[in-house]
MOPAC internal coordinates of N, CA, C and O (Angstrom, degrees):
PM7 1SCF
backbone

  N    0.0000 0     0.00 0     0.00 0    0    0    0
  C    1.4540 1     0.00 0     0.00 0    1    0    0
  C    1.5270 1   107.95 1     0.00 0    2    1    0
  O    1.2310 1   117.35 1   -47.87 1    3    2    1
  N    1.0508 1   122.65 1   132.13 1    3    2    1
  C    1.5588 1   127.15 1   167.75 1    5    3    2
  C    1.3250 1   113.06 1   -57.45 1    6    5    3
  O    1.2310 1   132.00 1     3.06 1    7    6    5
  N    1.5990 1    94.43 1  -176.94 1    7    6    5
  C    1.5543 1   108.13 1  -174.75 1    9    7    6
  C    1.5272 1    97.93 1   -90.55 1   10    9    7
  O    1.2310 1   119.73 1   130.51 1   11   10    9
  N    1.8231 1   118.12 1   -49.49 1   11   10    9
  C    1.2611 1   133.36 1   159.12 1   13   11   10
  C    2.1281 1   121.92 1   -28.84 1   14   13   11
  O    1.2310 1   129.09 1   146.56 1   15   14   13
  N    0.8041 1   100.09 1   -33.44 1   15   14   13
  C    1.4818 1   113.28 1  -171.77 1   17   15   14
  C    1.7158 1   118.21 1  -112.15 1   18   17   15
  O    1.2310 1   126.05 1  -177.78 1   19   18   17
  N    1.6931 1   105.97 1     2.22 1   19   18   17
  C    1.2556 1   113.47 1   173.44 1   21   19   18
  C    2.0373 1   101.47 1  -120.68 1   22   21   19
  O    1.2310 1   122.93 1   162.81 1   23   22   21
  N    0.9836 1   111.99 1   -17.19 1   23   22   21
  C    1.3345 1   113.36 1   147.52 1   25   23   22
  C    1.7609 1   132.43 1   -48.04 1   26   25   23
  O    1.2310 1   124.69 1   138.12 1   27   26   25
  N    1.5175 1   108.61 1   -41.88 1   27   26   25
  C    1.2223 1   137.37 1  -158.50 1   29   27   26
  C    1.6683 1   109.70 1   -89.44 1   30   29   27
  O    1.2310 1   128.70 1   162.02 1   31   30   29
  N    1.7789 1   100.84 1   -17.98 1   31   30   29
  C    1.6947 1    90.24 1   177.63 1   33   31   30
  C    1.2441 1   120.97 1   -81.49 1   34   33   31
  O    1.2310 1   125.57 1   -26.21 1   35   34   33
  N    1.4103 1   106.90 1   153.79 1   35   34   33
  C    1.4977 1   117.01 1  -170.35 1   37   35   34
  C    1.8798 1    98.34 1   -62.44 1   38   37   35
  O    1.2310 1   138.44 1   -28.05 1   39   38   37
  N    1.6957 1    81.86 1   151.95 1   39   38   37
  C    2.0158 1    87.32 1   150.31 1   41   39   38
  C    1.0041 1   122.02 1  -108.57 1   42   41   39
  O    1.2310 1   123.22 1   -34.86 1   43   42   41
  N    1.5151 1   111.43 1   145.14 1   43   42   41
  C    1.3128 1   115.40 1  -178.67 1   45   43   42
  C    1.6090 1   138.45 1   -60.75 1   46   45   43
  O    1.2310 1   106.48 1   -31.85 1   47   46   45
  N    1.1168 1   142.74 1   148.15 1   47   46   45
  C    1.6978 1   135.20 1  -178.22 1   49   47   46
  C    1.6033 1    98.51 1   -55.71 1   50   49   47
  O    1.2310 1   120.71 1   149.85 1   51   50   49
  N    1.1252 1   116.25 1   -30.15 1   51   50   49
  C    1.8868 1   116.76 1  -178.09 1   53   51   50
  C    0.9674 1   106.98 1   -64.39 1   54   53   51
  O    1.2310 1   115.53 1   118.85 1   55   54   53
  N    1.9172 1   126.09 1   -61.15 1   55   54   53
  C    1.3954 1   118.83 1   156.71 1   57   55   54
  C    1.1934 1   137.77 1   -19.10 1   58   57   55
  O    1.2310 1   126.86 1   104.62 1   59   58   57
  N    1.4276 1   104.42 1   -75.38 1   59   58   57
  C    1.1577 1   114.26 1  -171.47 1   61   59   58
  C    1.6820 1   116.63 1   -60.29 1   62   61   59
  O    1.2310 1   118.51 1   129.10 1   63   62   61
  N    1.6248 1   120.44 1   -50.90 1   63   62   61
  C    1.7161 1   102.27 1   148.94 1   65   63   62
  C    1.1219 1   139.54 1   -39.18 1   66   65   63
  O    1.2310 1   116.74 1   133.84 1   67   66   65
  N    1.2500 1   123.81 1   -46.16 1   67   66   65
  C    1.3158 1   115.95 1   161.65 1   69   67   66
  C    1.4129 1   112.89 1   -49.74 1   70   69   67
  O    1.2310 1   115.53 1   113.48 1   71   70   69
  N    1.3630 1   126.09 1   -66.52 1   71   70   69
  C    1.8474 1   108.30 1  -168.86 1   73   71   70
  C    1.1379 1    86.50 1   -48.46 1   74   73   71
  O    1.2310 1   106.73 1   104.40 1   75   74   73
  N    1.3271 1   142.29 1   -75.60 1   75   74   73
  C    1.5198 1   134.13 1  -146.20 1   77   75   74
  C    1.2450 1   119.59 1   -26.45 1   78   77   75
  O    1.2310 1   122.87 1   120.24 1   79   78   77
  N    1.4044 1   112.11 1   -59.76 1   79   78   77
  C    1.8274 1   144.66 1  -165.77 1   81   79   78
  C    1.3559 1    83.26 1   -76.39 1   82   81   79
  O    1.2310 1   103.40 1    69.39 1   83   82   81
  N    1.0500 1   148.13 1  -110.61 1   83   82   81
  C    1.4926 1   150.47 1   174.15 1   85   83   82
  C    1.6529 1   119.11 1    16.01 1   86   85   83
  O    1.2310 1   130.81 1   132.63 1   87   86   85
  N    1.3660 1    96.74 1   -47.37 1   87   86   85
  C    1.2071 1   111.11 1   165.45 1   89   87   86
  C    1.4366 1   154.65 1   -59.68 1   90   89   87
  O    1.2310 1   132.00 1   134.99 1   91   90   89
  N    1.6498 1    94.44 1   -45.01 1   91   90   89
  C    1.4092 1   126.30 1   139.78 1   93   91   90
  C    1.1465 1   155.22 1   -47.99 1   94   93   91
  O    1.2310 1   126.85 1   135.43 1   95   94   93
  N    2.0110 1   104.43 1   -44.57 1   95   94   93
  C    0.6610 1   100.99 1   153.77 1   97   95   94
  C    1.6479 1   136.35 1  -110.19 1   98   97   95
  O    1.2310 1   126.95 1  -154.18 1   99   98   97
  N    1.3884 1   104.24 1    25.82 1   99   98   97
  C    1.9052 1   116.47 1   143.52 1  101   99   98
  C    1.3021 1    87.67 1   -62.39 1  102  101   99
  O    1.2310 1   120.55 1    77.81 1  103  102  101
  N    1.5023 1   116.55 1  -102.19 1  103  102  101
  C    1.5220 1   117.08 1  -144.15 1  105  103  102
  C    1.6786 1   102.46 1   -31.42 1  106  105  103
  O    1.2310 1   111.32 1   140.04 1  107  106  105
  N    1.3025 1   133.94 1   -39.96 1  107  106  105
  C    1.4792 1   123.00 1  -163.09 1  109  107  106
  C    1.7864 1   110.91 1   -72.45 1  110  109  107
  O    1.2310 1   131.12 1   158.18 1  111  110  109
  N    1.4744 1    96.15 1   -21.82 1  111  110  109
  C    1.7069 1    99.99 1   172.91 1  113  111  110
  C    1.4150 1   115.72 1   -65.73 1  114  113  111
  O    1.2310 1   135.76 1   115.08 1  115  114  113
  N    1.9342 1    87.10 1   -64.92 1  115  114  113
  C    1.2239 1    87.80 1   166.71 1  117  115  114
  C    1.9980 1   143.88 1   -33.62 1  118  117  115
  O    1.2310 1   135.56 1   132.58 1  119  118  117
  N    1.1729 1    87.49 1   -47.42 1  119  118  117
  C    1.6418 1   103.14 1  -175.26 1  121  119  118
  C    1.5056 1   108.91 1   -69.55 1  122  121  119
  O    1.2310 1   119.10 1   158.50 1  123  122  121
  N    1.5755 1   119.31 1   -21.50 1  123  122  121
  C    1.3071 1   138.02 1   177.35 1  125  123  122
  C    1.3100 1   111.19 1   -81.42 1  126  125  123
  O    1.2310 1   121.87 1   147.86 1  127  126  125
  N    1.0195 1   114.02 1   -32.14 1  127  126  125
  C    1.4868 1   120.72 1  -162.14 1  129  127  126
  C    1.9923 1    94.35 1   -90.77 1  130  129  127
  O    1.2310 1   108.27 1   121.69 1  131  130  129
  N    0.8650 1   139.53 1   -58.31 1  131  130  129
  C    1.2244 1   162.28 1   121.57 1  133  131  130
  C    1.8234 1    92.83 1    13.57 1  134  133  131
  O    1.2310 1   119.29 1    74.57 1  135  134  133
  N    1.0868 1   118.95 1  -105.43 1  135  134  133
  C    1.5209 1   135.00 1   164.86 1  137  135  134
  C    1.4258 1   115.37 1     1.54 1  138  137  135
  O    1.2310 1   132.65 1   112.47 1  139  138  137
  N    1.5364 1    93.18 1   -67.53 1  139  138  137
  C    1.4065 1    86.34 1   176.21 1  141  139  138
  C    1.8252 1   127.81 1  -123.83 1  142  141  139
  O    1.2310 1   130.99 1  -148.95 1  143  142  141
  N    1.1805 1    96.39 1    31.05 1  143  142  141
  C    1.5137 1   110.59 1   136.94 1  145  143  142
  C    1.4359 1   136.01 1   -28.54 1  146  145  143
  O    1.2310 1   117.14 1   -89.90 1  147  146  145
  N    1.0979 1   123.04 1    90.10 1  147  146  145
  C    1.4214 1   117.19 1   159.49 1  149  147  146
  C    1.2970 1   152.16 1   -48.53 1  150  149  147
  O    1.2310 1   132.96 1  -120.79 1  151  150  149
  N    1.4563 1    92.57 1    59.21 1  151  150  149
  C    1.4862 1    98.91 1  -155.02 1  153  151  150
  C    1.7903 1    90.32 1  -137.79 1  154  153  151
  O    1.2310 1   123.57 1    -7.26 1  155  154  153
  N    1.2422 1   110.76 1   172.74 1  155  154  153
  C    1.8287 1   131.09 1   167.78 1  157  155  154
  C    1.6957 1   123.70 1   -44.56 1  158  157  155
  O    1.2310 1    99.30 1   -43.24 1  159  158  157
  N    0.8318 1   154.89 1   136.76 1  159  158  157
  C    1.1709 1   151.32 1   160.60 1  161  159  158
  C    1.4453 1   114.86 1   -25.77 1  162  161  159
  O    1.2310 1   128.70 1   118.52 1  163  162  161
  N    1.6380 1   100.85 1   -61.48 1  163  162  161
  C    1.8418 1    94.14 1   171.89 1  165  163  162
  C    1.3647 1   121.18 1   -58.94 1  166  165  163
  O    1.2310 1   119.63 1   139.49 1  167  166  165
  N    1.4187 1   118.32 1   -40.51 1  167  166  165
  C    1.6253 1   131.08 1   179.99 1  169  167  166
  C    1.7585 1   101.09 1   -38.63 1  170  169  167
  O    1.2310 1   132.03 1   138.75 1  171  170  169
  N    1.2513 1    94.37 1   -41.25 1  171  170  169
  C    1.8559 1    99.53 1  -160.99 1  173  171  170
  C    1.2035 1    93.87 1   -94.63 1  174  173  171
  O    1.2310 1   106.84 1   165.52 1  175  174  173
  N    1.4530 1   142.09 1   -14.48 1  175  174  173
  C    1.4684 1   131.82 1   158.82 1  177  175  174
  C    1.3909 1   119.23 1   -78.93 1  178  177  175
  O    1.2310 1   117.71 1   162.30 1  179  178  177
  N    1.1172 1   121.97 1   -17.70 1  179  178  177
  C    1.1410 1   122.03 1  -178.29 1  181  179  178
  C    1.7320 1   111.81 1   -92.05 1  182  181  179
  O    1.2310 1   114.81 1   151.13 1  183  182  181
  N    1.0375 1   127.44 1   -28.87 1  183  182  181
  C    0.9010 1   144.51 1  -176.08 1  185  183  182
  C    2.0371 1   119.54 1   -85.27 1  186  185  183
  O    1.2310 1   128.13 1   147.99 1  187  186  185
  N    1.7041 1   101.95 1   -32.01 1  187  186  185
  C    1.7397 1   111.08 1   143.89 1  189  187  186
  C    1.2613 1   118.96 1   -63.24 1  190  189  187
  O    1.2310 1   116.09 1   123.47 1  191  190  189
  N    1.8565 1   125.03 1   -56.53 1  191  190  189
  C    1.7035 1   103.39 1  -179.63 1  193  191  190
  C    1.4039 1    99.32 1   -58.96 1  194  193  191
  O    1.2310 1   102.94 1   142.44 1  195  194  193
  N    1.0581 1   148.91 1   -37.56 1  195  194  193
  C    1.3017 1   148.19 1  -168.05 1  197  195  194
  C    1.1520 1   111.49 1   -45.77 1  198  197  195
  O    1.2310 1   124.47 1   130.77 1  199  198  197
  N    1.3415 1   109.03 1   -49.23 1  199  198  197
  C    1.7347 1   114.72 1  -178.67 1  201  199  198
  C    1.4967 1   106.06 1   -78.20 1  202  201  199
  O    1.2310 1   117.11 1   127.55 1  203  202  201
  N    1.7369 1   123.11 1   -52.45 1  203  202  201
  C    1.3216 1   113.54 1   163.07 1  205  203  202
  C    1.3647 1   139.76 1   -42.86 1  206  205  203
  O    1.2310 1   126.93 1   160.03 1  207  206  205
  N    1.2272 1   104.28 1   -19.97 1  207  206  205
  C    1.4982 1   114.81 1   174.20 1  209  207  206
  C    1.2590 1   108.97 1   -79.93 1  210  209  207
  O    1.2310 1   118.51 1   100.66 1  211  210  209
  N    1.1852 1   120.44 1   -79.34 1  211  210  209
  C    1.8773 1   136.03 1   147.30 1  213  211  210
  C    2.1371 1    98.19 1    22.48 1  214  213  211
  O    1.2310 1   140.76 1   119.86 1  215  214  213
  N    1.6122 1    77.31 1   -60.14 1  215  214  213
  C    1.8740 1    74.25 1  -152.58 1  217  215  214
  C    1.5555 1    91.47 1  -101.43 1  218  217  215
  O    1.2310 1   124.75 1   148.81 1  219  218  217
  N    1.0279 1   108.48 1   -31.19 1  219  218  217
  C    1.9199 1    88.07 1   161.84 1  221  219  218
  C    1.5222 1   132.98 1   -35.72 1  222  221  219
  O    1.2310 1   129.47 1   121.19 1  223  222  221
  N    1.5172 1    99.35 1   -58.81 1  223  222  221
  C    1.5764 1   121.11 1   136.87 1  225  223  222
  C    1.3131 1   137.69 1    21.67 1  226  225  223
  O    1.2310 1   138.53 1    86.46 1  227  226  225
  N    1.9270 1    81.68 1   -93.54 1  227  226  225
  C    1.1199 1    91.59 1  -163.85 1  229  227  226
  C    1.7778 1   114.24 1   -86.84 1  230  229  227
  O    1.2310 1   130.42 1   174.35 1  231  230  229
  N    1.5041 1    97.50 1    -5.65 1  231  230  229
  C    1.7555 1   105.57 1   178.59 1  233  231  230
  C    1.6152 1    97.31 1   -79.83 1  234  233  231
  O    1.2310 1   119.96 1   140.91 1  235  234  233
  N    1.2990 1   117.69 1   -39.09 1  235  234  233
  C    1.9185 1   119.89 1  -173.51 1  237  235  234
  C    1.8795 1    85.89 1   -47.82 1  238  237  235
  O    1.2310 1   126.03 1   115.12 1  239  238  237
  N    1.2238 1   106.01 1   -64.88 1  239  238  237
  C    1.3951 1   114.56 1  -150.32 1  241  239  238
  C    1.5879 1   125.79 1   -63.96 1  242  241  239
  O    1.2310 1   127.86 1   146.26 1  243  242  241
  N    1.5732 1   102.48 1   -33.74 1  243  242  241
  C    1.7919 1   116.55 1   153.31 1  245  243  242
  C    1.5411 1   116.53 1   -58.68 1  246  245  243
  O    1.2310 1   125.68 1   128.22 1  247  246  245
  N    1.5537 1   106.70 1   -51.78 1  247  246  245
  C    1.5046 1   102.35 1   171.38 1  249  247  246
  C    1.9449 1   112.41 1   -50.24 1  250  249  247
  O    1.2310 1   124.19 1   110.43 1  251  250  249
  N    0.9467 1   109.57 1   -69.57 1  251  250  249
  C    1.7508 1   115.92 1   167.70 1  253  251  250
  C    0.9523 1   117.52 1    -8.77 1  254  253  251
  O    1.2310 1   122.92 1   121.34 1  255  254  253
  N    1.3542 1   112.01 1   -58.66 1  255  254  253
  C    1.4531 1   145.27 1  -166.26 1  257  255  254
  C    2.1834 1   114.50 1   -71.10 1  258  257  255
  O    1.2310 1   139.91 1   126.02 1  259  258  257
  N    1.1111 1    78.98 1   -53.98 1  259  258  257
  C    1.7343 1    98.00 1   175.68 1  261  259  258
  C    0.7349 1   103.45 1   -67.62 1  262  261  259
  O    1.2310 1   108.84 1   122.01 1  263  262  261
  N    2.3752 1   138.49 1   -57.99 1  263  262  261
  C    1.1702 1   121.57 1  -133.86 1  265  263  262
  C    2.0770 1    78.93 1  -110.10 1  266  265  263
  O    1.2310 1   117.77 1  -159.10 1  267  266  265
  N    1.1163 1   121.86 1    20.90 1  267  266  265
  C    1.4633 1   117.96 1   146.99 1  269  267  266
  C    1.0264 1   127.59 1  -101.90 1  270  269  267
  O    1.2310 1   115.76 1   173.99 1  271  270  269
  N    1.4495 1   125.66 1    -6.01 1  271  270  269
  C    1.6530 1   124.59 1   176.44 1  273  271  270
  C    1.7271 1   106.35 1   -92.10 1  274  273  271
  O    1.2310 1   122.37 1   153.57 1  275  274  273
  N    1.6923 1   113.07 1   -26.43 1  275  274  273
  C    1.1952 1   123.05 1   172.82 1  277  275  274
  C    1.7050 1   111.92 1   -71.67 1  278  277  275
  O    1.2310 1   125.29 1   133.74 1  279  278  277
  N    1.1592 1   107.45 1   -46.26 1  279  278  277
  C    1.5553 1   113.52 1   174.43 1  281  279  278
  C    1.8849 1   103.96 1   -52.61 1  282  281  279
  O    1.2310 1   122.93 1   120.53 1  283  282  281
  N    1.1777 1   111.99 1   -59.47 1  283  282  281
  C    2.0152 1   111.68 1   172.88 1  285  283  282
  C    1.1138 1   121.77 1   -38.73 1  286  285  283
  O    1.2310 1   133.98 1   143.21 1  287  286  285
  N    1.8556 1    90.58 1   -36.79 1  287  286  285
  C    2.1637 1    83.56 1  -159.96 1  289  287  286
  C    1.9104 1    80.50 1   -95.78 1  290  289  287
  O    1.2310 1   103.33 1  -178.02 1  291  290  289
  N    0.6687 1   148.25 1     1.98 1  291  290  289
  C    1.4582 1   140.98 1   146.43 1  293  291  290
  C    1.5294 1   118.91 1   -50.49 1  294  293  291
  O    1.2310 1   129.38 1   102.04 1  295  294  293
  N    1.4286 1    99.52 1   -77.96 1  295  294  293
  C    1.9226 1   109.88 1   156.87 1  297  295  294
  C    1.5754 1   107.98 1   -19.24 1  298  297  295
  O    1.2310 1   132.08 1   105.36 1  299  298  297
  N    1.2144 1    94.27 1   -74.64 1  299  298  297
  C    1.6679 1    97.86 1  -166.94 1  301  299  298
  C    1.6517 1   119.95 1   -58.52 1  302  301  299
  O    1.2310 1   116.80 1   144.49 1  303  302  301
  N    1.4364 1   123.69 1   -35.51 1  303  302  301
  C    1.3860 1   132.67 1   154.29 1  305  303  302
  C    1.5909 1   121.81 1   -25.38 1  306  305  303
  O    1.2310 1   140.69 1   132.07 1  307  306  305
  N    1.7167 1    77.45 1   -47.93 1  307  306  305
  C    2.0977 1    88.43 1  -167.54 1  309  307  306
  C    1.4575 1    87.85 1   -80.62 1  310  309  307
  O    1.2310 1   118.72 1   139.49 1  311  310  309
  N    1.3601 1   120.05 1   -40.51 1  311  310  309
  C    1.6837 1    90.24 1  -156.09 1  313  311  310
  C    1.5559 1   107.83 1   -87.30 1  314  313  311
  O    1.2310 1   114.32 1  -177.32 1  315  314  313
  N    1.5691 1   128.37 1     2.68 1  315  314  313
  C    1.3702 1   132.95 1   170.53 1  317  315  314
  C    1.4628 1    91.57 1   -82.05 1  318  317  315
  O    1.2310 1   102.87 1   131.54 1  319  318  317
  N    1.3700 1   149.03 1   -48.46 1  319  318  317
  C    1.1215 1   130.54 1  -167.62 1  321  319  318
  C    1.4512 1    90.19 1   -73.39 1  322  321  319
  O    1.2310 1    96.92 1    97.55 1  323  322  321
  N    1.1927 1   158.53 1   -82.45 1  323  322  321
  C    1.5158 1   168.24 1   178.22 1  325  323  322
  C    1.7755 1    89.35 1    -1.62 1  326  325  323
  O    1.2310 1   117.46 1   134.05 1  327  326  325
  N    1.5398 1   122.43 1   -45.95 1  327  326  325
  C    1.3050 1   107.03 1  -146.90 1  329  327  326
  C    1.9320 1    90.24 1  -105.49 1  330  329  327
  O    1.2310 1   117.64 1   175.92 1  331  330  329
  N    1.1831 1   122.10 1    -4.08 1  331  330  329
  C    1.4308 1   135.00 1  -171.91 1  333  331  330
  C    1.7939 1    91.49 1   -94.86 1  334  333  331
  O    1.2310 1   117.33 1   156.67 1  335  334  333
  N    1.1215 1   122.68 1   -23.33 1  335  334  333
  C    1.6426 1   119.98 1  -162.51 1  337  335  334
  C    1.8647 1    84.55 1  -100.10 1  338  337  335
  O    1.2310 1   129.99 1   144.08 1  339  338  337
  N    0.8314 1    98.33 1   -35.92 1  339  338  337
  C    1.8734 1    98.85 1  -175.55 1  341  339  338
  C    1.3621 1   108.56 1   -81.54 1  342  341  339
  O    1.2310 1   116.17 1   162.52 1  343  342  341
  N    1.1641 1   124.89 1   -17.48 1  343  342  341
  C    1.6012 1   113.79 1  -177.82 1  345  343  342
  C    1.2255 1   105.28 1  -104.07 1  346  345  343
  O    1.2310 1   117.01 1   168.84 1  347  346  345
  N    1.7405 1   123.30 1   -11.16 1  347  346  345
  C    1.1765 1   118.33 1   160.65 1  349  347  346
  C    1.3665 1   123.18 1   -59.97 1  350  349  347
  O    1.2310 1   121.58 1   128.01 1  351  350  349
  N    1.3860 1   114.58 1   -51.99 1  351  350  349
  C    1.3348 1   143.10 1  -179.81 1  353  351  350
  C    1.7296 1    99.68 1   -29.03 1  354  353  351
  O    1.2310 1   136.10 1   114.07 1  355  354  353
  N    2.1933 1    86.44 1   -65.93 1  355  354  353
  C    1.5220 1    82.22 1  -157.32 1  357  355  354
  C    1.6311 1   106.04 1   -79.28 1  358  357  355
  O    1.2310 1   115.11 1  -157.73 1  359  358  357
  N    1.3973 1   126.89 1    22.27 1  359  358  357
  C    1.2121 1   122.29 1  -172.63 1  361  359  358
  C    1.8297 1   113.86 1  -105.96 1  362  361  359
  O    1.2310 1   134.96 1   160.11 1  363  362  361
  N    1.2477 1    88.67 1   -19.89 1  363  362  361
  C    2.0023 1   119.19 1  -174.74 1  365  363  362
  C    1.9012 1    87.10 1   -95.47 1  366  365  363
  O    1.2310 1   110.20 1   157.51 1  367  366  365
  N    1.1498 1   136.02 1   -22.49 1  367  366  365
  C    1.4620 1   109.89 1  -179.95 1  369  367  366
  C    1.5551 1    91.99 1  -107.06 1  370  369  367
  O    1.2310 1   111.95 1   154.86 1  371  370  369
  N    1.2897 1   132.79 1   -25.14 1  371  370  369
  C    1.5530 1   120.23 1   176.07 1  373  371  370
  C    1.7283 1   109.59 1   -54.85 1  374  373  371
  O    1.2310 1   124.49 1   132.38 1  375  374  373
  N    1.3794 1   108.98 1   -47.62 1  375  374  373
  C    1.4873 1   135.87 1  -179.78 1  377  375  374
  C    2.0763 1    90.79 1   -31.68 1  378  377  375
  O    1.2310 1   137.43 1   114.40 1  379  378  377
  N    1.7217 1    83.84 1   -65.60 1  379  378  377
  C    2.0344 1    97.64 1  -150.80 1  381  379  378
  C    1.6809 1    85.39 1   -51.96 1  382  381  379
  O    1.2310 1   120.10 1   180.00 1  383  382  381

């Protein structure tokens, strides 16, 4: 199996609940933990964008991340067809 064709398998509905649920319940700790903190009003505001930012973040930065590994294996497509059209070439004039 390729590297190309192990990229390509689906995820499962089990997966994908789990990140979901996983997810939730960080942010719900989080937001708990936060809550009841002993700390100032600002302390505990500052410390929510903190977390909103955090995971804003970290979705900007996976996206980044993904829609540059998709942009390569694009690159690399063109230039395997680029190098499959050229070895034809030079294989059809060795032929003549």
């Amino acid at each position: 199996m390729s590297t190309e064709e192990n990229l390509n398998l689906p995820q499962s509905n089990a997966w994908n609940m789990f990140t979901i649920i996983s997810f939730i319940v960080a942010a719900a700790m989080m937001a708990g933990g936060i809550y009841f903190l002993e700390a100032s009003f600002a302390a505990k505001g500052f410390y929510s964008m903190s977390a909103l930012m955090l995971v804003h973040t970290t979705v900007s930065i996976t996206k980044t991340l993904r829609d540059r590994e998709e942009s390569q294996r694009l690159h690399n497509r063109i230039e395997d067809a680029k190098t499959e059209k050229l070895l034809k070439e030079v294989g059809e004039n060795i032929a003549a």
